[in-house]
Backbone bond lengths (Angstrom), bond angles and torsions (degrees), N, CA, C in turn:
res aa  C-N    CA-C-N  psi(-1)  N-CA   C-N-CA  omega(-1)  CA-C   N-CA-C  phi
1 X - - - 1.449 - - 1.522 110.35 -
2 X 1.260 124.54 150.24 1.296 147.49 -178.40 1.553 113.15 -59.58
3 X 0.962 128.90 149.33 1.758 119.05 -173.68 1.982 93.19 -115.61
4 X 1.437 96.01 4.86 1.787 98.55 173.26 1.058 132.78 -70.99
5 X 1.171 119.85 84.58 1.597 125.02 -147.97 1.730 106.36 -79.72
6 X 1.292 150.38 -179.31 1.143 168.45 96.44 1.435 115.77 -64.61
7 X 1.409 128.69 150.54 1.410 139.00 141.40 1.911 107.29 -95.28
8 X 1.337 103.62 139.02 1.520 106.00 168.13 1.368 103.45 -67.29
9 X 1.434 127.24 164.11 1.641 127.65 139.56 1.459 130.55 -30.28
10 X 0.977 110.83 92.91 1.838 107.69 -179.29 1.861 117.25 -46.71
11 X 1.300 95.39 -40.77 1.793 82.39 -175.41 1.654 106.38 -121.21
12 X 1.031 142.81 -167.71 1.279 154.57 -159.79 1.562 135.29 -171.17
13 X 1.222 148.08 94.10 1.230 153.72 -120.73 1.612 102.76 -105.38
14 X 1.416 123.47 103.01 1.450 127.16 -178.25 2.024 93.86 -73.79
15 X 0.885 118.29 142.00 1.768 136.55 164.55 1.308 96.39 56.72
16 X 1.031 122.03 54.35 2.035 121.29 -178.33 1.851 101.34 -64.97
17 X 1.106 132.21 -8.31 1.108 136.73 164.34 1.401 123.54 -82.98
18 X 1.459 110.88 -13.07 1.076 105.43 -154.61 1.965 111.33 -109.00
19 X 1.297 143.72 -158.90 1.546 114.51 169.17 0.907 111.83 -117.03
20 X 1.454 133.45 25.42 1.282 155.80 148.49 1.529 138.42 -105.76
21 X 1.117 97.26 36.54 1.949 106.96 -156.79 1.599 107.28 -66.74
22 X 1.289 124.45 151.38 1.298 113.52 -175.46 1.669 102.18 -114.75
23 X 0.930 129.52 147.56 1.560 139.87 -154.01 2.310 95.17 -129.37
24 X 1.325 92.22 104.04 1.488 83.92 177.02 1.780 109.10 -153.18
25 X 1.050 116.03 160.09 1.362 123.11 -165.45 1.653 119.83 -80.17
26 X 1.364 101.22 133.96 1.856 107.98 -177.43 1.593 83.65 -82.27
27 X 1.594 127.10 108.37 1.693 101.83 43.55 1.791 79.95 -119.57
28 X 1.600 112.59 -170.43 0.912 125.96 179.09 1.777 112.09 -117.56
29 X 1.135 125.14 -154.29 1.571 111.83 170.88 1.831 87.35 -147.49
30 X 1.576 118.78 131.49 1.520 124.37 133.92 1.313 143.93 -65.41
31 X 1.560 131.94 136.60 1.505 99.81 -130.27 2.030 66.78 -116.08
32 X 1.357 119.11 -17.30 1.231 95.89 -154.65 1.807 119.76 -82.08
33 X 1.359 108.18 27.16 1.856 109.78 158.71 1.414 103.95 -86.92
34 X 1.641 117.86 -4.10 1.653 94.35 -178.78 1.661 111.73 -100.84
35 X 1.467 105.42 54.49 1.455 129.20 -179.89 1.222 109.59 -128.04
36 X 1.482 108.18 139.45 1.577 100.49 -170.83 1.639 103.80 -65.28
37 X 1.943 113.85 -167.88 0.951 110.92 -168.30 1.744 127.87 -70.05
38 X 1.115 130.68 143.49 1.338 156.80 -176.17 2.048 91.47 77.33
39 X 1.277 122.77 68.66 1.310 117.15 171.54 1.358 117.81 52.52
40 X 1.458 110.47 5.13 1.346 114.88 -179.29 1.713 133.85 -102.49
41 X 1.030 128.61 138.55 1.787 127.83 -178.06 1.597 95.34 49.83
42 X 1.329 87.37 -166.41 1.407 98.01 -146.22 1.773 116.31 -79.11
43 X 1.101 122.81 -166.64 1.588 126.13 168.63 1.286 109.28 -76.96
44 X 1.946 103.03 144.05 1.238 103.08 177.25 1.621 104.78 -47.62
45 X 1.728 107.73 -60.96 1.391 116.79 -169.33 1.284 108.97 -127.41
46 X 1.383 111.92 100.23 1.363 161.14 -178.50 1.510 103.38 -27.80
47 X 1.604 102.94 -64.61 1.682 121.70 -174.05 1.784 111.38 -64.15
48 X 1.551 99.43 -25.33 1.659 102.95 -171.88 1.435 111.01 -82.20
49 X 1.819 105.59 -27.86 1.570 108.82 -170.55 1.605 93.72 -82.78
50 X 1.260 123.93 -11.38 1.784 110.77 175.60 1.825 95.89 -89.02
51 X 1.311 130.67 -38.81 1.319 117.54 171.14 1.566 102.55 -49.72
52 X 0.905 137.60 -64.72 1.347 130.16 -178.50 1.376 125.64 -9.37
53 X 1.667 93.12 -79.48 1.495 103.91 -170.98 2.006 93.72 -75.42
54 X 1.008 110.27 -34.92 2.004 89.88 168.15 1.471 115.73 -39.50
55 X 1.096 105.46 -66.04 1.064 125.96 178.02 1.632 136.80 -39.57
56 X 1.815 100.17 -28.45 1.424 129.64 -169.40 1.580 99.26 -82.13
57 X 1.481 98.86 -40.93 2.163 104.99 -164.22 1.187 92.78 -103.77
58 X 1.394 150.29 -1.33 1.458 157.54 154.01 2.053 99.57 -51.94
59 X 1.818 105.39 -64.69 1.248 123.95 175.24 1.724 112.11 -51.53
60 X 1.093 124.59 -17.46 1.532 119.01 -172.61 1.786 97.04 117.75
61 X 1.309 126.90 -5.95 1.774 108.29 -173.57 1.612 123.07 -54.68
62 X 0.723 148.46 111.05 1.435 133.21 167.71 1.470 126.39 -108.76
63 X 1.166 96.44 -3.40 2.256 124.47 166.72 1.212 88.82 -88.20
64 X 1.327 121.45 153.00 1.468 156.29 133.13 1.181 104.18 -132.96
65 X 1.934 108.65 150.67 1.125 116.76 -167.17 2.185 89.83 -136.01
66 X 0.942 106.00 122.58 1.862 112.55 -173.65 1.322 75.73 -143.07
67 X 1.995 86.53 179.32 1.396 125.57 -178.47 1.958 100.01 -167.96
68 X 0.950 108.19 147.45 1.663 123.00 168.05 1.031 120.45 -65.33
69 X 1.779 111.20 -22.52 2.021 120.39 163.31 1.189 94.06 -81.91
70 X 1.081 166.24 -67.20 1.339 147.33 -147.82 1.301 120.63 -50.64
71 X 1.429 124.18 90.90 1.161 140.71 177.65 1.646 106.23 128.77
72 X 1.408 122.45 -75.96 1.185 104.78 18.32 1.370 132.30 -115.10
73 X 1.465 117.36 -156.60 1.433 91.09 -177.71 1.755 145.21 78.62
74 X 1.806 91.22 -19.69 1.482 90.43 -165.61 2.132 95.72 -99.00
75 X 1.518 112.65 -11.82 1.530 91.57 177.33 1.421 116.96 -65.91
76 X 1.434 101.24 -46.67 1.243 125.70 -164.78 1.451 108.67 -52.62
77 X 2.005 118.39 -40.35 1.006 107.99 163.36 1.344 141.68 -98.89
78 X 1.687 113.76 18.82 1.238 121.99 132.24 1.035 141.28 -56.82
79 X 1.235 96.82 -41.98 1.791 99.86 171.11 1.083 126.56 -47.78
80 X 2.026 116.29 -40.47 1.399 120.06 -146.46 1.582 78.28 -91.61
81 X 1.472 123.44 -45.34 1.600 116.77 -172.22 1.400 114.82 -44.98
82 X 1.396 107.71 -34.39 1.439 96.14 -165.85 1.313 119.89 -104.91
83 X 1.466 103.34 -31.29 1.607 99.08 176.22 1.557 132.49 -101.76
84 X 1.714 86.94 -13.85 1.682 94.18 154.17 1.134 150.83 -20.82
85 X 1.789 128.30 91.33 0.947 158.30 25.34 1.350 90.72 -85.45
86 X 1.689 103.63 133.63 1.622 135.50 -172.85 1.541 102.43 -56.09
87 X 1.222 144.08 124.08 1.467 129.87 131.01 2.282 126.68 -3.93
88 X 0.784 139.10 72.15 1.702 112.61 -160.98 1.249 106.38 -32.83
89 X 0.817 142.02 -60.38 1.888 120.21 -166.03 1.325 115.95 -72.95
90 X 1.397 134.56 6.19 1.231 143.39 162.97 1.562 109.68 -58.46
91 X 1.245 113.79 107.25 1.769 117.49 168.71 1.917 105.95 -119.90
92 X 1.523 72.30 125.18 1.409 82.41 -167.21 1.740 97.51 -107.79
93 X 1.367 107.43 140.13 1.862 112.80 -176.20 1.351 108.26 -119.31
94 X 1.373 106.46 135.77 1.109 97.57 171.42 1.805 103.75 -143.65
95 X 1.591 111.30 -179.71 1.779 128.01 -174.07 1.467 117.93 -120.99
96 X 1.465 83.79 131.49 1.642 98.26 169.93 1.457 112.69 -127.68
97 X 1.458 110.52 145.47 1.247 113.75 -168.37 1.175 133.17 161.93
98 X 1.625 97.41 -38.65 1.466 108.23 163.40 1.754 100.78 -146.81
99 X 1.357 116.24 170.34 1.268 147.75 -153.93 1.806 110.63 -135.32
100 X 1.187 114.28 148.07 1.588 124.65 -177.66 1.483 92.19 -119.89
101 X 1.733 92.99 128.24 1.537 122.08 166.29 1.356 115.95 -66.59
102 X 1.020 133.86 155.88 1.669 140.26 151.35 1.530 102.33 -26.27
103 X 1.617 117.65 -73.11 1.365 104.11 158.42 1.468 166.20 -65.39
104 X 1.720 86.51 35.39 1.442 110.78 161.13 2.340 93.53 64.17
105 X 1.515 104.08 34.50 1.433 103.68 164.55 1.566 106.11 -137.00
106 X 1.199 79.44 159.84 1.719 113.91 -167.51 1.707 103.48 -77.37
107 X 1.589 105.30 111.87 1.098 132.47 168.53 1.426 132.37 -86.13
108 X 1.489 130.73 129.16 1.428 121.64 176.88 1.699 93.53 -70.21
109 X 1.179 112.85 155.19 1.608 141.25 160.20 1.121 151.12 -168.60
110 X 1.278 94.66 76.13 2.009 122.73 -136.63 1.432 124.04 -128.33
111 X 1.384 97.46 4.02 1.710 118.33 175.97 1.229 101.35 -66.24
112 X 1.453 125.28 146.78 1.047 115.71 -177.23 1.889 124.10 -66.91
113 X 1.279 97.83 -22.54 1.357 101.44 175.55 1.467 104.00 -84.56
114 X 1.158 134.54 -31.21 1.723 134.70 161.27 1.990 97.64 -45.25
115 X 1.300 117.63 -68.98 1.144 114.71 -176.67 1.723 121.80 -32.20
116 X 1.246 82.97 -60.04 2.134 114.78 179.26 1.938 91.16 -30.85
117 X 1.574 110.37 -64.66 0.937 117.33 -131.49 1.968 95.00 -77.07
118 X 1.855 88.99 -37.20 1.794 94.42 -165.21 2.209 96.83 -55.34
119 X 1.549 105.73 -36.69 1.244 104.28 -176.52 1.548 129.25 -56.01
120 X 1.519 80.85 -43.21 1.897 87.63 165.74 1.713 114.41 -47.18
121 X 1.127 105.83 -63.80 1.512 144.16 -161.65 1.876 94.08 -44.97
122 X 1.246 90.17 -58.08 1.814 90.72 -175.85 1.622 104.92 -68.04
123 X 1.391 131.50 -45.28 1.333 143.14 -171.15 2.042 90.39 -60.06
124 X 0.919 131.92 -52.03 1.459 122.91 169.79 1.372 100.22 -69.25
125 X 0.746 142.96 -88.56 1.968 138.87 -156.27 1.206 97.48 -36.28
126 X 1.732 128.72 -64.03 1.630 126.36 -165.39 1.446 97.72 -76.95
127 X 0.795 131.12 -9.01 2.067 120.20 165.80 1.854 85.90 69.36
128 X 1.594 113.61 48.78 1.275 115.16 161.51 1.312 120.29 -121.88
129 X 1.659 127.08 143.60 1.176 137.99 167.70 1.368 130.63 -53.62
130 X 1.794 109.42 -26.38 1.194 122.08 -155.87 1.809 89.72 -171.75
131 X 1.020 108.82 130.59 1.747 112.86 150.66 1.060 131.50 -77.18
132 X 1.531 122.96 121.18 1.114 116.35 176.81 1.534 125.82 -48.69
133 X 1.252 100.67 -59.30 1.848 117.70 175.23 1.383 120.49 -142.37
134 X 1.205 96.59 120.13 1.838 105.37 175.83 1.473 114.35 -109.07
135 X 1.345 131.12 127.50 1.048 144.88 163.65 1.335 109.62 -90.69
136 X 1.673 119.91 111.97 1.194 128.66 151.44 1.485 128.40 -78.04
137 X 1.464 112.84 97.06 1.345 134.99 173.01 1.536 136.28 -60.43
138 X 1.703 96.30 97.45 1.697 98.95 -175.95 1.323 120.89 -57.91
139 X 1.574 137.83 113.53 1.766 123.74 -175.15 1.657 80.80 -76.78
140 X 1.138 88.98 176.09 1.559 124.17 -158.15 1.947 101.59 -98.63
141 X 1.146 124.10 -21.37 1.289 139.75 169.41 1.501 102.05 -91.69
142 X 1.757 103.41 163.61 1.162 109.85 161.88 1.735 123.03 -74.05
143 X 1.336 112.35 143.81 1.271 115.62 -157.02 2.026 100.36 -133.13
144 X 1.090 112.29 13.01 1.336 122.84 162.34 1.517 106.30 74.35
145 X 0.999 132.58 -12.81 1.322 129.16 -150.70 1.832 98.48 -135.06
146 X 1.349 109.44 117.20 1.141 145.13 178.43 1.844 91.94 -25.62
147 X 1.467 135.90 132.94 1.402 130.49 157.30 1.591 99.27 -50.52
148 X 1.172 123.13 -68.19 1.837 129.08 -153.29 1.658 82.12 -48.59
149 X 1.688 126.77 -71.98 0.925 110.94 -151.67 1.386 133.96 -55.74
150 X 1.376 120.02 -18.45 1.326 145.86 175.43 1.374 110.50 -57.49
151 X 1.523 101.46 -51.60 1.694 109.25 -164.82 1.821 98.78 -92.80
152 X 1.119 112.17 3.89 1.435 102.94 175.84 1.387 107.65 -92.57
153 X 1.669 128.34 -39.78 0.947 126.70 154.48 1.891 132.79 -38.66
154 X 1.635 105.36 -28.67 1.079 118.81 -156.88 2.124 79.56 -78.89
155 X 1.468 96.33 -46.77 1.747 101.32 -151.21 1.974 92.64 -67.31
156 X 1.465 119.38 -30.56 1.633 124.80 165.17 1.586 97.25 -29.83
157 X 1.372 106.02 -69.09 1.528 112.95 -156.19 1.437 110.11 -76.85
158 X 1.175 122.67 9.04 1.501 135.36 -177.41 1.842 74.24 -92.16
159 X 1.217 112.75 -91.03 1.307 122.93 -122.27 1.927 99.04 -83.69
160 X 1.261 101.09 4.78 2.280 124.63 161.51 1.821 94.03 -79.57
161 X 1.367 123.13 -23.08 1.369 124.40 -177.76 1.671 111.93 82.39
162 X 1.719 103.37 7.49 1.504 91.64 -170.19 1.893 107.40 -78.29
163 X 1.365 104.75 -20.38 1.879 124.52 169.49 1.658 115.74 -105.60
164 X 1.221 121.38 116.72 0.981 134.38 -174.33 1.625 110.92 -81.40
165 X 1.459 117.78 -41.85 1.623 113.77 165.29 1.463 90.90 -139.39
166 X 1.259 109.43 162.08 1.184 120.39 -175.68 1.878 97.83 -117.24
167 X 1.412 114.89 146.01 1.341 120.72 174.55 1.611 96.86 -137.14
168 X 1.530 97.73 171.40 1.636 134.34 -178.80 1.425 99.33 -102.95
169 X 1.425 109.32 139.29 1.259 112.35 144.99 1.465 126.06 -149.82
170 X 1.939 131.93 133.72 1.145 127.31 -163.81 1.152 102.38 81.82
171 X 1.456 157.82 73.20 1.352 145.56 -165.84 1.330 111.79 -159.37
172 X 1.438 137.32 152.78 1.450 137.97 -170.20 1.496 97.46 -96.72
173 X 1.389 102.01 154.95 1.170 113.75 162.72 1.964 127.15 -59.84
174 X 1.138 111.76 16.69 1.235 119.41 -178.59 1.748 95.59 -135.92
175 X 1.302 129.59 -31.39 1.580 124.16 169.11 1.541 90.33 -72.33
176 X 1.338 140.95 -39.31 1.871 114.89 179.25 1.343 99.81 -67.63
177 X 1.437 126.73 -40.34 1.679 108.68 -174.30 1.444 117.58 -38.05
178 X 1.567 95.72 -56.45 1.543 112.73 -158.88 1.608 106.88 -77.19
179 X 1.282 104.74 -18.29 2.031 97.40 172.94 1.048 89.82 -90.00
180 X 1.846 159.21 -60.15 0.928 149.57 168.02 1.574 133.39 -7.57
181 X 1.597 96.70 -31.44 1.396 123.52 168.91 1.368 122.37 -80.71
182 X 1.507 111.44 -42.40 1.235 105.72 -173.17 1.935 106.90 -107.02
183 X 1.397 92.66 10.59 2.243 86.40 164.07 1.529 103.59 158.85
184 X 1.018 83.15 149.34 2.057 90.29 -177.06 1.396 108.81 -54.12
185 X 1.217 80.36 126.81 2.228 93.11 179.99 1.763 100.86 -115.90
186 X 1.361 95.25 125.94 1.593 96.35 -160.04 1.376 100.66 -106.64
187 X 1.418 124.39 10.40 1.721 113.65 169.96 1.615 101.05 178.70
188 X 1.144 117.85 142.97 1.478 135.58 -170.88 1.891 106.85 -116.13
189 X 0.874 119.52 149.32 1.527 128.67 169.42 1.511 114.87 -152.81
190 X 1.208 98.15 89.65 1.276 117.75 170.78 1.789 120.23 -103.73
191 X 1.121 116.11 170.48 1.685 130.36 157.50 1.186 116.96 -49.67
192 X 1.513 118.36 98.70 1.382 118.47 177.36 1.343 126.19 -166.45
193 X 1.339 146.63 129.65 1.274 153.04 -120.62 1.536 137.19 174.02
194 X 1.138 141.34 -145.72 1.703 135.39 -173.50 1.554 82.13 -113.51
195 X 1.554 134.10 -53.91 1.153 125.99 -174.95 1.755 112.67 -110.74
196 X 0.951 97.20 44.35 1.949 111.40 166.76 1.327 123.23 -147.37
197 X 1.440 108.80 14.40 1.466 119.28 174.08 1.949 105.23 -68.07
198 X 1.388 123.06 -21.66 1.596 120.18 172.51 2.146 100.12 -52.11
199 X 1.141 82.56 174.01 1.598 104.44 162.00 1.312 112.35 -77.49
200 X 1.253 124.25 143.52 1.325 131.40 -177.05 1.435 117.22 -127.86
201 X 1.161 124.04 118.62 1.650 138.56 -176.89 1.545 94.47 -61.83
202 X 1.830 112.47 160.70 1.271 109.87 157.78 1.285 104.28 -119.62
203 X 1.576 132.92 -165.98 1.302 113.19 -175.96 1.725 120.06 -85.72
204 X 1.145 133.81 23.28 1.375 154.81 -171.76 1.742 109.56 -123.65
205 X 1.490 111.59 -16.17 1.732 130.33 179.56 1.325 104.01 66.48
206 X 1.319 103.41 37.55 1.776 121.78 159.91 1.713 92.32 -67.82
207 X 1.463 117.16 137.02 1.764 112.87 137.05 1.488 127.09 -42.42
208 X 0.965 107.82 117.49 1.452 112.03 169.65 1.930 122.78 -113.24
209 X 0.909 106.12 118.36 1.330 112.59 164.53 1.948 107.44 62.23
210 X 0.979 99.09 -134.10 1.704 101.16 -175.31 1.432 131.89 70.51
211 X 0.894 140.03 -169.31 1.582 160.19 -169.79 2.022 98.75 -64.55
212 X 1.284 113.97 -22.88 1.971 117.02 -176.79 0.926 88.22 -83.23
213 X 1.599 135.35 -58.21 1.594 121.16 -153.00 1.557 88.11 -82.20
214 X 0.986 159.44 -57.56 1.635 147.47 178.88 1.635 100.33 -33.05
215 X 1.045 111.79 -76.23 1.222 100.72 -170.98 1.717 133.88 -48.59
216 X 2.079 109.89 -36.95 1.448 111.77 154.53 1.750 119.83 -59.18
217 X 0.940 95.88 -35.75 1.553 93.30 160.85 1.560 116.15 -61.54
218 X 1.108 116.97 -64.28 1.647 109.79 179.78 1.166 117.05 -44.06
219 X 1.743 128.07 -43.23 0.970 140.04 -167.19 1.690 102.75 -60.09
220 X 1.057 113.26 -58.75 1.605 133.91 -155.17 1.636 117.67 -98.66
221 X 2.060 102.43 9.70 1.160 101.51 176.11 1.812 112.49 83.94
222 X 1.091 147.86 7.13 1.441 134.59 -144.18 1.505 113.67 -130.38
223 X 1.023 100.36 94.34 1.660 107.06 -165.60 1.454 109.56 -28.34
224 X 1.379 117.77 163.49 1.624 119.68 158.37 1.259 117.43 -139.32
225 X 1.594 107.18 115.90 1.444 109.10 159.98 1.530 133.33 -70.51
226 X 0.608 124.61 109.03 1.983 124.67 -179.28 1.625 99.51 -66.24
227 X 0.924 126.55 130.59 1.323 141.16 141.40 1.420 127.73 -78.15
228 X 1.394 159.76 127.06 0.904 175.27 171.01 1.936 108.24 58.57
229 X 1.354 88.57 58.28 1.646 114.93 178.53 2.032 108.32 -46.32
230 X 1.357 90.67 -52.71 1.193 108.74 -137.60 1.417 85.38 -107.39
231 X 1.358 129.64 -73.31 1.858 117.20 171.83 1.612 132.13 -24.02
232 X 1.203 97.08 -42.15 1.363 100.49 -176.27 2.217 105.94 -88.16
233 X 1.214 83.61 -39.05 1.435 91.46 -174.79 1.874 126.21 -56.37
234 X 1.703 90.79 -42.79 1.662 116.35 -175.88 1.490 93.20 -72.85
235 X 1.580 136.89 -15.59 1.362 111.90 -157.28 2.090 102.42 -108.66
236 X 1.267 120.47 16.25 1.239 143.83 -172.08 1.930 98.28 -122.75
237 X 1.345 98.15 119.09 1.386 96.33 170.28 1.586 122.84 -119.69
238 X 1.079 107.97 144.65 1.336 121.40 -150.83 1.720 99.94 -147.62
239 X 1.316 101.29 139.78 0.817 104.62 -163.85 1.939 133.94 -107.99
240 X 1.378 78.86 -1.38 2.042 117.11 170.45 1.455 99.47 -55.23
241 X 2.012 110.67 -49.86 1.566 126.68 -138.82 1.323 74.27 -94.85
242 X 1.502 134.21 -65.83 1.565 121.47 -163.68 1.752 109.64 -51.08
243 X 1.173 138.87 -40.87 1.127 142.07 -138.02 1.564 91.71 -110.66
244 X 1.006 129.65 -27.03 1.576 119.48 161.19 1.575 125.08 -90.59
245 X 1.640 99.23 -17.82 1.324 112.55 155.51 1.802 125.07 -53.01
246 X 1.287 111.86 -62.46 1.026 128.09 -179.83 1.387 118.04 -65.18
247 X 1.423 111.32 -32.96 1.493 136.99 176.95 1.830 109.49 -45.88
248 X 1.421 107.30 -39.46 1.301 131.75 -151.66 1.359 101.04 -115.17
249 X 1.070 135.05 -29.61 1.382 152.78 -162.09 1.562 126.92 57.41
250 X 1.353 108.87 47.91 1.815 143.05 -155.32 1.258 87.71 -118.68
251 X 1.574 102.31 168.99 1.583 127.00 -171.27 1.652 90.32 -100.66
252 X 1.552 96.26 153.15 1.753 88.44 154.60 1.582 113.88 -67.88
253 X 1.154 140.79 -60.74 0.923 133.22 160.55 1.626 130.95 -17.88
254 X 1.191 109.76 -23.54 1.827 125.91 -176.73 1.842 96.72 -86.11
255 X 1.095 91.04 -46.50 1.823 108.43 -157.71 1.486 75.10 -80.50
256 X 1.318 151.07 -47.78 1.912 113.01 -144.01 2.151 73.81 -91.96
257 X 1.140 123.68 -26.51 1.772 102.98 175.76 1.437 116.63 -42.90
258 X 1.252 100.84 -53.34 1.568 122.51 -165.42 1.552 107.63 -55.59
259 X 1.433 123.35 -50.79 1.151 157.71 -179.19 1.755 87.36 -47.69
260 X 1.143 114.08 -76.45 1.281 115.94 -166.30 1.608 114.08 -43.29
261 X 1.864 104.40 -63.37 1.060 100.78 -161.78 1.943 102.78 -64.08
262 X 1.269 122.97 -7.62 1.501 109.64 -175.40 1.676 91.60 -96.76
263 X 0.897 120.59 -28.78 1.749 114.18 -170.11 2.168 103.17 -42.10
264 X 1.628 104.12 -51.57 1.251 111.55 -164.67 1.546 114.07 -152.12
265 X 1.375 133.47 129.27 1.251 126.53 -137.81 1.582 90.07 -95.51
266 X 1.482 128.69 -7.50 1.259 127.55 -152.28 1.960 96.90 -107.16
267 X 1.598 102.64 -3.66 1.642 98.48 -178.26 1.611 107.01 -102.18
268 X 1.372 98.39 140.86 1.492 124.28 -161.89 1.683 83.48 -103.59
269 X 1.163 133.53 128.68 1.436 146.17 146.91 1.347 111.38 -83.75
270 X 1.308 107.81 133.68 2.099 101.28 178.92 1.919 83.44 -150.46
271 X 1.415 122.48 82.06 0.991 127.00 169.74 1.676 109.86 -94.09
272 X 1.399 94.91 151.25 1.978 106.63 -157.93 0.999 103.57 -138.42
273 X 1.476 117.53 133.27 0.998 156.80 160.97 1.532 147.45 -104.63
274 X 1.377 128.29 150.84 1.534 104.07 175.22 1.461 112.43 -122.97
275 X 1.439 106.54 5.71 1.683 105.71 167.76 1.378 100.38 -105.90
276 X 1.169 107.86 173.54 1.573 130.34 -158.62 1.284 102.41 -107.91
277 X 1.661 128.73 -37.44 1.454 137.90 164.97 1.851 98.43 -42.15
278 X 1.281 96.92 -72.55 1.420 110.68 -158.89 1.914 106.82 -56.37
279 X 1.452 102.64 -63.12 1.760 88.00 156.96 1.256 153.06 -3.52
280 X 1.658 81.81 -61.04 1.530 100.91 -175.24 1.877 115.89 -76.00
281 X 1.203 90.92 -41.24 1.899 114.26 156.03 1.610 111.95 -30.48
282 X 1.431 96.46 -51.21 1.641 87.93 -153.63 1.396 102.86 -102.74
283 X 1.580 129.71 -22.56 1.495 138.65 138.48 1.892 104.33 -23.72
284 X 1.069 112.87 -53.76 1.674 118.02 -166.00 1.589 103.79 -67.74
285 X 1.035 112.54 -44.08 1.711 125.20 161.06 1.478 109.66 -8.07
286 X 1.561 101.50 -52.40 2.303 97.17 -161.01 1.499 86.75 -82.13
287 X 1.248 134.53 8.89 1.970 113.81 172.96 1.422 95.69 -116.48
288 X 1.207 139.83 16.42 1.225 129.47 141.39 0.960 142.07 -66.41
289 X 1.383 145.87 90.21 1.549 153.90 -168.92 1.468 106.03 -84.64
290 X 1.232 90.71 148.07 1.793 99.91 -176.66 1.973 95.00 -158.90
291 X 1.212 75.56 139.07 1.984 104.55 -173.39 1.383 106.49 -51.39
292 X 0.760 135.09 142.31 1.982 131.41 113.16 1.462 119.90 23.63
293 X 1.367 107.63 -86.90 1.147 147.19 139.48 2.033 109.46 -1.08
294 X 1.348 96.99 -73.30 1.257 132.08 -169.94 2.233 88.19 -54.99
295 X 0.974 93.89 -84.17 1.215 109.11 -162.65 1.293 96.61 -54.07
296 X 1.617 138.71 -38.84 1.543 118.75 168.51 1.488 131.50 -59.61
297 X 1.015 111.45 -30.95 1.199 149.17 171.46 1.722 109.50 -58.48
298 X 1.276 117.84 -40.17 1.604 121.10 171.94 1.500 93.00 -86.58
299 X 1.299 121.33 -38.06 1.808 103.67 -178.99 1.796 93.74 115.67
């Protein structure tokens, strides 16, 4: 292998079309492991999940990625405890879309007046005037309520000023066409990874996610967050990722980050954690360079 290294792009431009674009650094941080177990109630240890995110915008973070289901309730009000009054270049994103039952399951909540309400809801918890970025989140079930109509509500609350860009999240490559159509969508977060770059079925054998929506994104400028990069990815072993892992003296976990941010200059990584070891690991990720070479070589 080649000792010809590359650096990825360090930062990445959310709505570069737009006259408000927000300018913030790959990687980002996910806030929702600092929820106890299954995304639910609170942190084991309360004081460590606020070291965290200290710890995250200490490292260079200036992304956060929350939601008002997480917990729920409990990122969102970590955040405000701890980092309260915001950094200014701190853009914090968060999702509406669905809702947590009593039994700790994942609810559609996507009516437009469900929407109205989750938006309010975060604008009180984050002690914000305006959201930076909201991702409206497709559940994976039917959820009764028309896609257009959902996202028209979403583009209302864009242009009331209470959403500053509006994003997708979970969505086919034919639901970005069609919001694409009806208003600038300034960032997507879908399923995507070292071993989720295939096409992905949904449970109806809709397309889901994959290598099309990367690419309408590339096409059209539109960042991409991956969601569960690293869970799904770390639990498949392979033996390309260990052996260039080890090669380098990196985690697998370091190497499928790294991977990302060189795979495509337009993907935003916001991998999450709830230890502070491991954090700091995957923060170290965007100064890893890897060859030409390197990246043919993973496939």
């Amino acid at each position: 292998m080649s000792n010809s290294f590359c650096a990825p792009p360090s930062t990445i431009v959310i709505g570069d079309s737009s006259p408000s674009p927000l300018k913030v650094r790959r990687l980002g941080y996910g806030t929702m492991r600092l929820t106890g177990t299954d995304i639910w109630g609170e942190p084991a240890d309360r004081s460590m999940a606020k070291k965290v995110l200290i710890r995250a915008l200490e490292m260079g973070v200036n992304f956060l990625d929350t939601a008002n289901y997480y917990g729920p309730y409990v990122t969102n009000q970590l955040i405000v405890e701890t980092l309260y009054p915001y950094p200014t270049d701190l853009v914090i994103c968060t999702k509406v879309g669905a809702k947590r039952g009593d039994d700790k399951s994942w609810i559609p909540y996507a009516t437009p007046r469900e929407l109205r309400l989750s938006v309010e809801d975060n604008l009180k918890h984050l002690k914000l005037e305006q959201l930076p970025l909201v991702h409206f989140r497709v559940m994976p079930h039917d959820h009764g309520t028309p896609f257009a109509a959902s996202l028209d509500a979403m583009f209302a609350m864009q242009k009331e000023g209470k959403i500053l860009h509006v994003g997708l999240s979970n969505v086919t490559p034919d639901q970005l066409k069609e919001a694409m159509r009806m208003g600038p969508v300034a960032t997507v977060q879908n399923l995507f990874g070292y071993h989720q770059r295939q096409t992905l079925k949904g449970p109806h054998g809709e397309t889901k996610g994959g290598a099309e929506v990367l690419r309408l994104c590339e096409t059209h400028h539109i960042p991409l967050t991956p969601f569960f990069s690293l869970v799904t990815s770390l639990t498949v072993e392979d033996d390309r990722i260990a052996s260039l892992a080890s090669r380098y003296g990196i985690t697998p976990a370091q190497l499928h980050i790294a991977w990302l941010l060189h795979y495509s200059p337009w993907i935003l990584p916001i991998p999450g954690t709830s230890s502070l070891v491991h954090m700091e690991e995957n923060l170290q990720s965007a100064s890893i360079p890897l060859s030409a070479e390197d990246m043919t070589f993973l496939g």
